[in-house]
MARBA-3410 file (N, C-alpha, C, O; in Angstrom, 1 decimal):
213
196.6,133.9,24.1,198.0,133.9,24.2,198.5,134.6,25.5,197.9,135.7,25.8 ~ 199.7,134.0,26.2,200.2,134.9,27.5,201.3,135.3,26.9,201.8,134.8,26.0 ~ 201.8,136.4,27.4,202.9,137.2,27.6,203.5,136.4,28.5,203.2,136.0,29.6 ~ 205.0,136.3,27.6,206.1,135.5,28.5,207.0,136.5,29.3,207.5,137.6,29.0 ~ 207.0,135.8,30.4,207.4,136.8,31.8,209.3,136.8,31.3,209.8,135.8,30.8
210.0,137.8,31.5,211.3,137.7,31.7,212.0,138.8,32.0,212.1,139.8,31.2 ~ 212.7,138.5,33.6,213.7,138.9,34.3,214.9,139.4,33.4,215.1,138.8,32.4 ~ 215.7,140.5,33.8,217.2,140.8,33.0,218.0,140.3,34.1,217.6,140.4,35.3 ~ 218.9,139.9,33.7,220.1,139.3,34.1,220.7,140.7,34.4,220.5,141.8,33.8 ~ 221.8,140.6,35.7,222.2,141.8,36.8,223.9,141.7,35.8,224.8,142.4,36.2
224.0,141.0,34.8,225.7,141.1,33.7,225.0,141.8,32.5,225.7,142.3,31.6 ~ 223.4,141.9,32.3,223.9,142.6,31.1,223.5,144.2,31.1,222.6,144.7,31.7 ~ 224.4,144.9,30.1,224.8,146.1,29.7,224.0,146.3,28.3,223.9,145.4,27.5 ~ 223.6,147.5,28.0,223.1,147.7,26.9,224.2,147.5,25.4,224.1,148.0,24.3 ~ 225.2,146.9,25.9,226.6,146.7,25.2,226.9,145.2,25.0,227.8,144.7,24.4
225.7,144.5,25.9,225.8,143.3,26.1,226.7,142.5,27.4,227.1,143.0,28.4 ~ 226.9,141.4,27.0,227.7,140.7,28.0,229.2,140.5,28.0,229.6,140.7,26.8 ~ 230.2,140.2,29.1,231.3,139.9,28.3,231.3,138.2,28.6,230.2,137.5,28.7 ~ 232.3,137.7,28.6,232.9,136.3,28.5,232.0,135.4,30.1,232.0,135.8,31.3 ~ 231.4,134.6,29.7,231.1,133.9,30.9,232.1,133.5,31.9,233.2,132.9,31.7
231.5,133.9,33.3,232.1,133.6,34.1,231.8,132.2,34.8,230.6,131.8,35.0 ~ 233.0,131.4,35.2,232.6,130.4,35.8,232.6,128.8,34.8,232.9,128.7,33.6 ~ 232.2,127.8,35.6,232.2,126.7,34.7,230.9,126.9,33.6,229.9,127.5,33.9 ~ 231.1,126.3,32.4,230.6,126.9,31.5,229.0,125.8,31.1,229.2,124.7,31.6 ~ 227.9,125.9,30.7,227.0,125.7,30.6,226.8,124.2,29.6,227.4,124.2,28.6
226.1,123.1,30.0,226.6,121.9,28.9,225.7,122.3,28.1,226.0,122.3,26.9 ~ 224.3,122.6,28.4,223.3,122.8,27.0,223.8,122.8,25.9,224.6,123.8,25.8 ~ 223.7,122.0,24.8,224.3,122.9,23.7,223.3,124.0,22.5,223.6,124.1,21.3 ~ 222.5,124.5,23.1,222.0,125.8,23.0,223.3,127.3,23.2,223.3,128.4,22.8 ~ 224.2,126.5,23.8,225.0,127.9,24.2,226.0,127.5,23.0,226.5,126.5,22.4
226.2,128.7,23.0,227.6,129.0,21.8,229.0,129.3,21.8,229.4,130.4,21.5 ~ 229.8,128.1,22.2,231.1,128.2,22.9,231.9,129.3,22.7,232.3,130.0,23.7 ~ 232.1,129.8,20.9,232.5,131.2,20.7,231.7,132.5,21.4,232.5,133.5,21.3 ~ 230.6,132.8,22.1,230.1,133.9,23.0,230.4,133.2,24.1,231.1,134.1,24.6 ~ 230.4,132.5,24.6,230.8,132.2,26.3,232.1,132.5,26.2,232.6,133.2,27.1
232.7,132.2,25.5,234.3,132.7,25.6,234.9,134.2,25.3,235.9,134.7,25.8 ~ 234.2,134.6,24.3,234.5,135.9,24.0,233.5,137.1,24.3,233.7,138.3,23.8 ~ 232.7,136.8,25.1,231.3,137.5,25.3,230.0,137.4,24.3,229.9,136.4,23.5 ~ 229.0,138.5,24.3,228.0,138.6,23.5,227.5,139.9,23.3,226.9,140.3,24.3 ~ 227.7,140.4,22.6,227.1,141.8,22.5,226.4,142.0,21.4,226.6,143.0,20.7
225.5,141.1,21.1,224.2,140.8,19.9,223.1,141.8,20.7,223.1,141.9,21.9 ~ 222.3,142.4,20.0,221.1,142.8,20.3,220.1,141.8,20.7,219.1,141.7,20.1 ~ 220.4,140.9,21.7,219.1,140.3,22.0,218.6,140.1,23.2,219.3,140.3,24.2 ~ 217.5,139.9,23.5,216.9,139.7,25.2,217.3,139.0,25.7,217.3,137.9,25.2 ~ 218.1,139.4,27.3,218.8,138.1,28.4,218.6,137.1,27.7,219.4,136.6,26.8
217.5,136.7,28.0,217.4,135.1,27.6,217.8,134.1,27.0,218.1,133.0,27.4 ~ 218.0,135.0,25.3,219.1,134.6,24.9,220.6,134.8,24.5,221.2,134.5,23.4 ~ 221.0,135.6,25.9,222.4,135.8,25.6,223.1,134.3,25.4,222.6,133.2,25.7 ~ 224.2,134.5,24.9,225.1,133.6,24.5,224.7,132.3,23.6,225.4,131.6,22.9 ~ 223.7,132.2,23.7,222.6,131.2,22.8,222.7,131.4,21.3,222.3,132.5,20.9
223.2,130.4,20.4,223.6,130.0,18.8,222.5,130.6,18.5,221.6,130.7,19.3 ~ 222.3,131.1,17.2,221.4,131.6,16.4,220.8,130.8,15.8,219.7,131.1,15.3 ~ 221.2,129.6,15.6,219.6,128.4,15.1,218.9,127.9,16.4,217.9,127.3,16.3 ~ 219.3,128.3,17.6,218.7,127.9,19.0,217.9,129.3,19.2,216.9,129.0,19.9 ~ 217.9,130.3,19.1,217.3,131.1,19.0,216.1,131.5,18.0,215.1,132.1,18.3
216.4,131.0,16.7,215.6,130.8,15.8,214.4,129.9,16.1,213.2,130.2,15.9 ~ 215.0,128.5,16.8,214.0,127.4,16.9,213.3,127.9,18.4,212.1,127.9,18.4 ~ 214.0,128.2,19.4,212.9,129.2,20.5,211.6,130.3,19.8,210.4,130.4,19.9 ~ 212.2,130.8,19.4,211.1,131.9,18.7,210.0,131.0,18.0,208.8,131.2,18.2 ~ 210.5,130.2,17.3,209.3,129.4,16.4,208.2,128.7,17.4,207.0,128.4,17.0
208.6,128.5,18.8,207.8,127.8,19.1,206.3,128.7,20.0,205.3,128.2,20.5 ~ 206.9,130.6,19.8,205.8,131.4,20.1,205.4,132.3,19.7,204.7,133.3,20.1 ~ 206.1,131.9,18.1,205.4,133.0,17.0,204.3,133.3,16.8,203.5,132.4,16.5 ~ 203.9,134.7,16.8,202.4,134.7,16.6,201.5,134.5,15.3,202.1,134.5,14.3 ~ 200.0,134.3,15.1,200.0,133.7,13.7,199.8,135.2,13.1,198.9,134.9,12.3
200.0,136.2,13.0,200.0,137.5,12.1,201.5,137.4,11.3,202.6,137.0,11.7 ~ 201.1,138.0,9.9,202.4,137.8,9.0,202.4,139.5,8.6,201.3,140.2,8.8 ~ 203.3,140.0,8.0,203.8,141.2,7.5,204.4,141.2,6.3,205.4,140.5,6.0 ~ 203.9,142.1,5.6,204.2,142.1,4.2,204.3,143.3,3.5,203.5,144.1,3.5 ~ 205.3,143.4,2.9,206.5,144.8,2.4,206.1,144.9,0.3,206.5,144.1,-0.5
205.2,146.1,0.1,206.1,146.0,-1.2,207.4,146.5,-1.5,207.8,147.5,-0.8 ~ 208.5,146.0,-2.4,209.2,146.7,-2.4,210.1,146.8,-4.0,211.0,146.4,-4.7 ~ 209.2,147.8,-3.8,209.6,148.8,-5.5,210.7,149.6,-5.7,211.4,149.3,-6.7 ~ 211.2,150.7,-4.9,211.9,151.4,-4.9,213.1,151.3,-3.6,213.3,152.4,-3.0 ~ 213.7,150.2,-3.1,214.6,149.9,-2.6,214.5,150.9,-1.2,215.4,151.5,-0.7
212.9,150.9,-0.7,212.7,151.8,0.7,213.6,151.4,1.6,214.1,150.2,1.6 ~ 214.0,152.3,2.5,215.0,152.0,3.5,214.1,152.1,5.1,214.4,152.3,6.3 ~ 212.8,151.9,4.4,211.7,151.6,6.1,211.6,149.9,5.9,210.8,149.2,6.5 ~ 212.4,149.6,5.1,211.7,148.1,4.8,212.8,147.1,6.4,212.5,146.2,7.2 ~ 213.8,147.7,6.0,214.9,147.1,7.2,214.4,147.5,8.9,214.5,146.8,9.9
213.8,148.8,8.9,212.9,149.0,10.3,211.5,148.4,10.7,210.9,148.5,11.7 ~ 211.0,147.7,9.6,210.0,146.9,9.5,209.8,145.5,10.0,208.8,145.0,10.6 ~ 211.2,144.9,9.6,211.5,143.5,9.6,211.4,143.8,11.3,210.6,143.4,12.1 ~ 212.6,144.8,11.5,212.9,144.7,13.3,211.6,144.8,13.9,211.4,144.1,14.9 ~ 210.8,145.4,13.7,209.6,145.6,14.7,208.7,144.3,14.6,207.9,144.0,15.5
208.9,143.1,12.8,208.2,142.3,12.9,208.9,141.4,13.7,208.3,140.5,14.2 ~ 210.1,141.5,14.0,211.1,140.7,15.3,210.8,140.9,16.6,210.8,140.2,17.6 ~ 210.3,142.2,16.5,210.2,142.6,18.4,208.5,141.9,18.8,208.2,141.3,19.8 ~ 207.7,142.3,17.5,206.4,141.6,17.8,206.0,139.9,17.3,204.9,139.5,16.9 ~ 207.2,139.1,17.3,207.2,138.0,17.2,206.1,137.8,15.7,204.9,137.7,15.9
206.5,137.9,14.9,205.3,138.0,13.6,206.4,136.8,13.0,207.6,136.8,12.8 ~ 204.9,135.7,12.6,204.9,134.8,12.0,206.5,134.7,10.9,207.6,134.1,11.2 ~ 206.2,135.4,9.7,206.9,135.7,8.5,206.7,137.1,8.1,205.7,137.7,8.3 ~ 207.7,137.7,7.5,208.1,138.7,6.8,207.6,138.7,5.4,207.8,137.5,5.1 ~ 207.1,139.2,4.4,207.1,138.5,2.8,207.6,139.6,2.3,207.2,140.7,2.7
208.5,139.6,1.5,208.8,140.9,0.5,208.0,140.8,-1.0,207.9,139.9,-1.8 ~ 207.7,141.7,-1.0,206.8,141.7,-2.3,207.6,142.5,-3.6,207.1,143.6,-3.7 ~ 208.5,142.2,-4.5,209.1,142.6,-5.7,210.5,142.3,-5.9,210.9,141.3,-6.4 ~ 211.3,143.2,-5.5,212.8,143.4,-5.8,213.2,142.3,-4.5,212.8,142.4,-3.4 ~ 214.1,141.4,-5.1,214.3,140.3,-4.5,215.2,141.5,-3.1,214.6,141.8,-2.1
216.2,141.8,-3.5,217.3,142.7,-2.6,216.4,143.9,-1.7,215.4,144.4,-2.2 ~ 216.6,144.2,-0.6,215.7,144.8,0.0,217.2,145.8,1.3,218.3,145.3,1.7 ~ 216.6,147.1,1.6,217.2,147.4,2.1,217.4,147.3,3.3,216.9,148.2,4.0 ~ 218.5,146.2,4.2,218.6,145.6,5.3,219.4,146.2,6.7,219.7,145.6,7.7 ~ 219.6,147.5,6.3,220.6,148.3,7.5,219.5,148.7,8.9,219.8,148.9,10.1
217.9,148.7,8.2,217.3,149.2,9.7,217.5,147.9,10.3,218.3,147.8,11.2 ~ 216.7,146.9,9.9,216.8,145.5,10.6,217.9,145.2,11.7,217.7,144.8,12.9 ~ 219.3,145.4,11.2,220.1,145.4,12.2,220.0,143.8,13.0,219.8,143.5,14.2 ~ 220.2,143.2,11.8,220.6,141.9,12.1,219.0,140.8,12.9,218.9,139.8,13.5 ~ 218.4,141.5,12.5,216.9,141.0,13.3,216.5,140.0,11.9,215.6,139.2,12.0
216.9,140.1,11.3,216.1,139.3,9.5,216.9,137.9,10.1,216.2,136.8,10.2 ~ 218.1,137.8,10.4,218.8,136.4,11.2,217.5,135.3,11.7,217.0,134.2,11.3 ~ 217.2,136.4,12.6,215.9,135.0,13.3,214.2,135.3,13.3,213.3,135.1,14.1 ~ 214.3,135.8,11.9,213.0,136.6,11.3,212.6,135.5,10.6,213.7,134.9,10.9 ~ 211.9,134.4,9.7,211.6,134.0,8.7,211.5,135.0,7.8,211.4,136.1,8.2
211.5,134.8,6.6,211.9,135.9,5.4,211.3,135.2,4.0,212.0,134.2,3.6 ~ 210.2,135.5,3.3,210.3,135.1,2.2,209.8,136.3,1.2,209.2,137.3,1.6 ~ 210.0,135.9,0.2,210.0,137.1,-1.1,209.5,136.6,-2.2,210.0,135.6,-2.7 ~ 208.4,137.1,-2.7,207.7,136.7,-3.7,207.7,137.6,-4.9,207.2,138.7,-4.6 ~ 208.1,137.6,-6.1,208.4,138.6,-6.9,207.2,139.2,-7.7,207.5,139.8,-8.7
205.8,139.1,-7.3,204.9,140.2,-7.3,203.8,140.3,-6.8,203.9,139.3,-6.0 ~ 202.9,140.8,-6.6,201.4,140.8,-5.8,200.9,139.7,-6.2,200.4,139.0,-5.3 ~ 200.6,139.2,-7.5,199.9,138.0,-7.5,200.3,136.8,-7.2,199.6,135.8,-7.0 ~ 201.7,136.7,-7.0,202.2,134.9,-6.0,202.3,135.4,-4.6,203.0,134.8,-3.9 ~ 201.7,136.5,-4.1,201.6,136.9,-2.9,200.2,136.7,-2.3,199.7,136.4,-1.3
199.7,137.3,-3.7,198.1,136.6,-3.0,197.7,135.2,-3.3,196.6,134.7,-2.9 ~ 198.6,134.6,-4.0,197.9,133.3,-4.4,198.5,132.5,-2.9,197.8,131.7,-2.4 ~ 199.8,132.7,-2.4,200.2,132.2,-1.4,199.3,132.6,0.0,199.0,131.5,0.6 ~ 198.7,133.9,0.7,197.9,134.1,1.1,196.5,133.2,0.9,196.0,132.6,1.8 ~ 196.2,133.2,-0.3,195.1,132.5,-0.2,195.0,130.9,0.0,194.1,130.4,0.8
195.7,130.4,-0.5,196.1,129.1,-0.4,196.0,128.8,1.2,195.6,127.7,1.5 ~ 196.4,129.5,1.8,196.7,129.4,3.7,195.4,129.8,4.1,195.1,129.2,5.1 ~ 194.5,130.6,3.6,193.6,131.4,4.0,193.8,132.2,5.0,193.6,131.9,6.2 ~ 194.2,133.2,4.5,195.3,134.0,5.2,194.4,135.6,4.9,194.3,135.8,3.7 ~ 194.0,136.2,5.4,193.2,137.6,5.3,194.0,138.5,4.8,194.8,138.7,5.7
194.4,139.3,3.7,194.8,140.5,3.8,194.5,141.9,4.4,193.5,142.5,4.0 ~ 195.2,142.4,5.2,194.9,143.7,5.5,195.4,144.6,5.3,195.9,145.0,6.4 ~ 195.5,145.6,4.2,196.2,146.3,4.1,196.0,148.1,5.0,194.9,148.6,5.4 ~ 197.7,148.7,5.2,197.6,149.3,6.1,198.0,150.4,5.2,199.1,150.4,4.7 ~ 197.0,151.7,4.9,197.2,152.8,4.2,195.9,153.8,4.1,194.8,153.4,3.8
196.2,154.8,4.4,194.9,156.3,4.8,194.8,156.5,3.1,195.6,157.0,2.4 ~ 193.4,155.8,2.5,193.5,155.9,1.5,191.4,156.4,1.1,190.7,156.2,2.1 ~ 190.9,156.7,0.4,190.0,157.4,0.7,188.8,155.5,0.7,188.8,154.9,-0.3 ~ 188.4,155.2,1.5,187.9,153.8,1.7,187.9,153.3,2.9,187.1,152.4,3.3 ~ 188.8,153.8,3.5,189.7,152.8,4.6,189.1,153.3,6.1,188.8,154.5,6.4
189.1,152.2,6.8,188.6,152.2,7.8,189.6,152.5,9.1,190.8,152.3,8.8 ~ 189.4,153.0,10.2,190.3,153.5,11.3,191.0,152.3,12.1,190.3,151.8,13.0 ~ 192.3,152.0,11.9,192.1,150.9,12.8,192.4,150.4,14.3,193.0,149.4,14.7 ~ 191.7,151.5,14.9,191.6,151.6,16.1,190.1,151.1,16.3,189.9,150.3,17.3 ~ 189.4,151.2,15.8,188.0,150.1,16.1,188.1,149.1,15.1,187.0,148.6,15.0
188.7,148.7,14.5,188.8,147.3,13.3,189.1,146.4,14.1,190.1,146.6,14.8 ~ 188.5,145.4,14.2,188.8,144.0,14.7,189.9,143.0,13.9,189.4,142.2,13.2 ~ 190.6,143.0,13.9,192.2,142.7,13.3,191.9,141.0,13.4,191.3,140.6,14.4 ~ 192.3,140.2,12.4,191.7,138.9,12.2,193.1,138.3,13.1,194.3,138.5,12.8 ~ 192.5,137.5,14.2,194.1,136.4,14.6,194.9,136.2,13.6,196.0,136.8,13.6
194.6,135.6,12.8,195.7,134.8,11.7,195.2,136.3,10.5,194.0,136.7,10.2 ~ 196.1,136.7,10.2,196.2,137.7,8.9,197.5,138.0,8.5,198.6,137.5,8.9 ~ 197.4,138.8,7.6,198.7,139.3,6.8,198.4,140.8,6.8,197.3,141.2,6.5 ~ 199.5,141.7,7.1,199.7,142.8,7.1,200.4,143.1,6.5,201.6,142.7,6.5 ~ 199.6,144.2,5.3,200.1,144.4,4.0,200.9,146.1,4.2,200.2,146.8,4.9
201.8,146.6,3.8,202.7,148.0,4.0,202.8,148.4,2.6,202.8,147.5,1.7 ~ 202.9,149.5,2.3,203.3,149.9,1.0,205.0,150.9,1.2,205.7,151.0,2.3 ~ 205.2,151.3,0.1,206.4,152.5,0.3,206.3,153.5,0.6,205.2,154.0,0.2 ~ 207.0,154.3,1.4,206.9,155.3,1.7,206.9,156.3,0.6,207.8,156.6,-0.2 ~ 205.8,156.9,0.7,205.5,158.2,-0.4,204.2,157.8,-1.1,203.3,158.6,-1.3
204.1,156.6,-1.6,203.5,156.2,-2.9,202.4,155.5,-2.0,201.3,156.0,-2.1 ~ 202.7,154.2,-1.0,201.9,153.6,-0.3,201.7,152.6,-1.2,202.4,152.5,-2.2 ~ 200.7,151.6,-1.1,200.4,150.2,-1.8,199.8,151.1,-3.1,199.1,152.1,-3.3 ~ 200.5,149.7,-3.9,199.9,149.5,-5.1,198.1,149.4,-5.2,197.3,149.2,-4.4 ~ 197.9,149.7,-7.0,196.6,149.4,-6.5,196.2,148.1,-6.7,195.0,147.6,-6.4
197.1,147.3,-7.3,197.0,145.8,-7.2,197.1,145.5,-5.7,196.6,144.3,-5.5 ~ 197.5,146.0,-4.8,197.9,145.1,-3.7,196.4,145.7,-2.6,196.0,145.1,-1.6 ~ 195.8,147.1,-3.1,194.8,147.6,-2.3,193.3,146.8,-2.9,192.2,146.8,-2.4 ~ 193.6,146.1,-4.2,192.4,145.5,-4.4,192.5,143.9,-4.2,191.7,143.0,-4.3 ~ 193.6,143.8,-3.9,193.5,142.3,-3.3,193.5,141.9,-1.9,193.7,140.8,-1.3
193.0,143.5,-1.2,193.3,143.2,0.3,192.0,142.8,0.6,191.3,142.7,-0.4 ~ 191.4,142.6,1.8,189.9,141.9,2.5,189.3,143.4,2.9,188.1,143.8,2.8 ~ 190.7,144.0,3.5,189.6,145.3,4.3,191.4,146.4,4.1,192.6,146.2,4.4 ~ 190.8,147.4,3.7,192.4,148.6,4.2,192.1,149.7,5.4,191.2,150.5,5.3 ~ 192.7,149.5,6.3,192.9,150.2,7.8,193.6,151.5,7.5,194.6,151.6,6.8
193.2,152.4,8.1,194.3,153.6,8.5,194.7,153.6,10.0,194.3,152.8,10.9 ~ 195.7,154.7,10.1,195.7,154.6,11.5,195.2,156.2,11.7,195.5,157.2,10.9 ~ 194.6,156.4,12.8,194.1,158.2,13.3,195.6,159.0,13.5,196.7,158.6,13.9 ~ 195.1,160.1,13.2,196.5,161.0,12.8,195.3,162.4,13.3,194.1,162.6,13.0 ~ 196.1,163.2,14.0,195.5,164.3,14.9,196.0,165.6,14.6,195.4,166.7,14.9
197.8,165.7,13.5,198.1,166.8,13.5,198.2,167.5,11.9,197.1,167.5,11.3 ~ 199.0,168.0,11.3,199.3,168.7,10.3,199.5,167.7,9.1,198.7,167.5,8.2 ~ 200.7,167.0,9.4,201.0,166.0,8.3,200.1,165.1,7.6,199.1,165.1,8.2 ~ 200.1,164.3,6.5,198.8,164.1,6.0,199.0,162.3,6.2,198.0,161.6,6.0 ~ 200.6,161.7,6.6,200.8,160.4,6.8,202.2,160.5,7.8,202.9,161.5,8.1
202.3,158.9,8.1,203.5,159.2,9.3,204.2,158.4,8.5,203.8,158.1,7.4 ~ 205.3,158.1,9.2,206.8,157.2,8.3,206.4,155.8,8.1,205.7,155.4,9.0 ~ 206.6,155.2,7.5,206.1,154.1,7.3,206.7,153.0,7.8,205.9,152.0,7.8 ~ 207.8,152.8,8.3,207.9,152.2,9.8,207.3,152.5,10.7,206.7,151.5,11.2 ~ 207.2,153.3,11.2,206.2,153.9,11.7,204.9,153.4,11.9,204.5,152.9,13.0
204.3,153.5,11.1,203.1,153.0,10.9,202.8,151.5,10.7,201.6,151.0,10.6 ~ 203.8,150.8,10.7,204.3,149.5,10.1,204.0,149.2,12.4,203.2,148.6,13.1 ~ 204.7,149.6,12.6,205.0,149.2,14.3,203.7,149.7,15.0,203.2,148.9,15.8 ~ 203.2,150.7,14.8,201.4,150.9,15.4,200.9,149.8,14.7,200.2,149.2,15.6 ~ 200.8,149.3,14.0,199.9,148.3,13.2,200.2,146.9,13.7,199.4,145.9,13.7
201.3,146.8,14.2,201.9,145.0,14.7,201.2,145.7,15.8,200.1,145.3,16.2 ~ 201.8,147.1,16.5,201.5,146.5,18.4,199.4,147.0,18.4,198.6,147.2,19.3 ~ 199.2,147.1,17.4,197.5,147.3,17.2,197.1,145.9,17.5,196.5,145.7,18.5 ~ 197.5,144.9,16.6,197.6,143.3,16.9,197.8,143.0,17.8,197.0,142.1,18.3 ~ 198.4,143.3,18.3,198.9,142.5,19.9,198.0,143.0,21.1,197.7,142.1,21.9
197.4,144.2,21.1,196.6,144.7,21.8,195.3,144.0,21.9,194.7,143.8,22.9 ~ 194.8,143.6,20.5,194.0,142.8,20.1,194.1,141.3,20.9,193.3,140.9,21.7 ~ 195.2,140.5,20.5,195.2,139.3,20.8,196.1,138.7,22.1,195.8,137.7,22.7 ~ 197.1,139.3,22.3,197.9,139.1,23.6,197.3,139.1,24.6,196.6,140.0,24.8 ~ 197.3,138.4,25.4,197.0,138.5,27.1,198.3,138.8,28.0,199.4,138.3,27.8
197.9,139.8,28.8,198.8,140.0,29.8,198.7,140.2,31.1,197.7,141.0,31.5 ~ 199.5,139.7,32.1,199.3,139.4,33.4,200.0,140.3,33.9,200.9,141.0,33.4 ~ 199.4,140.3,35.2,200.0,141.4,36.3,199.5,142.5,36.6,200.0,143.2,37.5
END
C-alpha cells in the first residue's frame, strides 16, 4: 500500500473554508450548499466542499483491510475518540460490541464517513469475524499478552479494545487469536484507552503502509 500524497490548499484555515470563489465546479461531487456558504467540516483539503456520500465512496476505495472493534458495556466516552482515530487511519469498519447507543461526542462527526456496525454481543461478533476469516487481536496488558511492538500484526485483522478500567471481557480475551500489549515505561499501570486504541491502528500502519519520500 502507498501513502497518498496531498498538498493543502493556500484558502484553508483550521476554521475551514469560506464560500467559493469564482465560477463554480460542475463535478457533482461538490456540494452546492458548501460552495455557497463555505465549509468548515473537519476534513482534509481534498475534500473540502465535497457531499458526504462523495466522501464516503472516496474513502471506500482506500480503506485499509484492518477493522476495529469496541466493547461497549458501560457507555465509555473513549469509544467516540476511537471511531476518530479509526477515521484518521482509514480502518476498514468500526464494530460496536453490546449497547446499541454508544457515546459519540469524541468522534466529532468522523462516524459520518466511518462504516459503523454493532453487534449486540461477543458471540455474533466472532461468528461475523470468523465467517470473513478475520483474526482477532485483542489489545490489553493482561498477564499472557505479548508486546506489540515485535508482534507481527495480520494485514487483514480485527482490533479488539475493551473499556476503560475493566478492559475486555473474558469472553472477548478468549476468543481473540493472540492479545498484544503495548510497552509502558512509567508509573501508571495502563494508558487511556483511546489512547491505546490510536498506538494500536498507527502500530498497523507502520507494519503495512509504504511511504515515499
Amino acid at each position: 500500500m502507498v501513502q497518498q500524497e496531498h498538498t493543502p490548499s493556500p484558502e484553508s484555515t483550521t476554521h475551514g473554508v469560506g464560500p467559493w470563489s469564482g465560477e463554480w465546479p460542475s463535478d457533482d461531487r461538490y456540494d452546492p450548499d458548501l460552495l455557497r456558504d463555505g465549509d468548515t467540516r473537519n476534513v482534509i483539503d481534498r475534500y473540502r466542499y465535497w457531499r458526504m456520500e462523495a466522501i464516503v465512496a472516496d474513502l471506500d476505495t482506500h480503506r485499509h483491510p484492518f477493522h476495529v472493534a469496541i466493547e461497549n458495556w458501560q457507555h465509555d466516552m473513549n469509544i467516540g475518540s476511537i471511531v476518530r482515530s479509526a477515521n484518521a487511519f482509514a480502518a476498514e469498519t468500526v464494530h460496536i460490541i453490546g449497547r446499541r447507543r454508544w457515546n459519540k461526542r469524541g468522534a466529532m462527526v468522523t462516524d459520518r464517513y466511518q462504516h459503523v456496525i454493532q453487534h449486540p454481543d461477543v458471540v455474533g461478533f466472532v461468528d461475523w469475524a470468523r465467517e470473513r476469516d478475520l483474526p482477532i487481536i485483542a489489545i490489553d496488558n493482561v498477564p499472557g499478552s505479548v508486546v506489540i511492538e515485535t508482534f507481527p500484526l495480520p494485514e487483514r485483522c480485527v482490533l479488539l479494545f475493551g473499556q476503560e478500567g475493566p478492559g475486555l471481557t473474558p469472553e472477548a480475551i478468549e476468543a481473540a487469536e493472540a492479545v498484544v500489549e503495548i510497552s509502558q515505561f512509567g508509573s501508571t499501570r495502563s494508558i487511556n484507552a483511546s489512547a491505546a486504541a490510536a498506538v494500536a491502528m498507527h502500530a498497523w500502519i507502520l507494519q503495512h503502509v509504504t511511504f515515499e519520500g
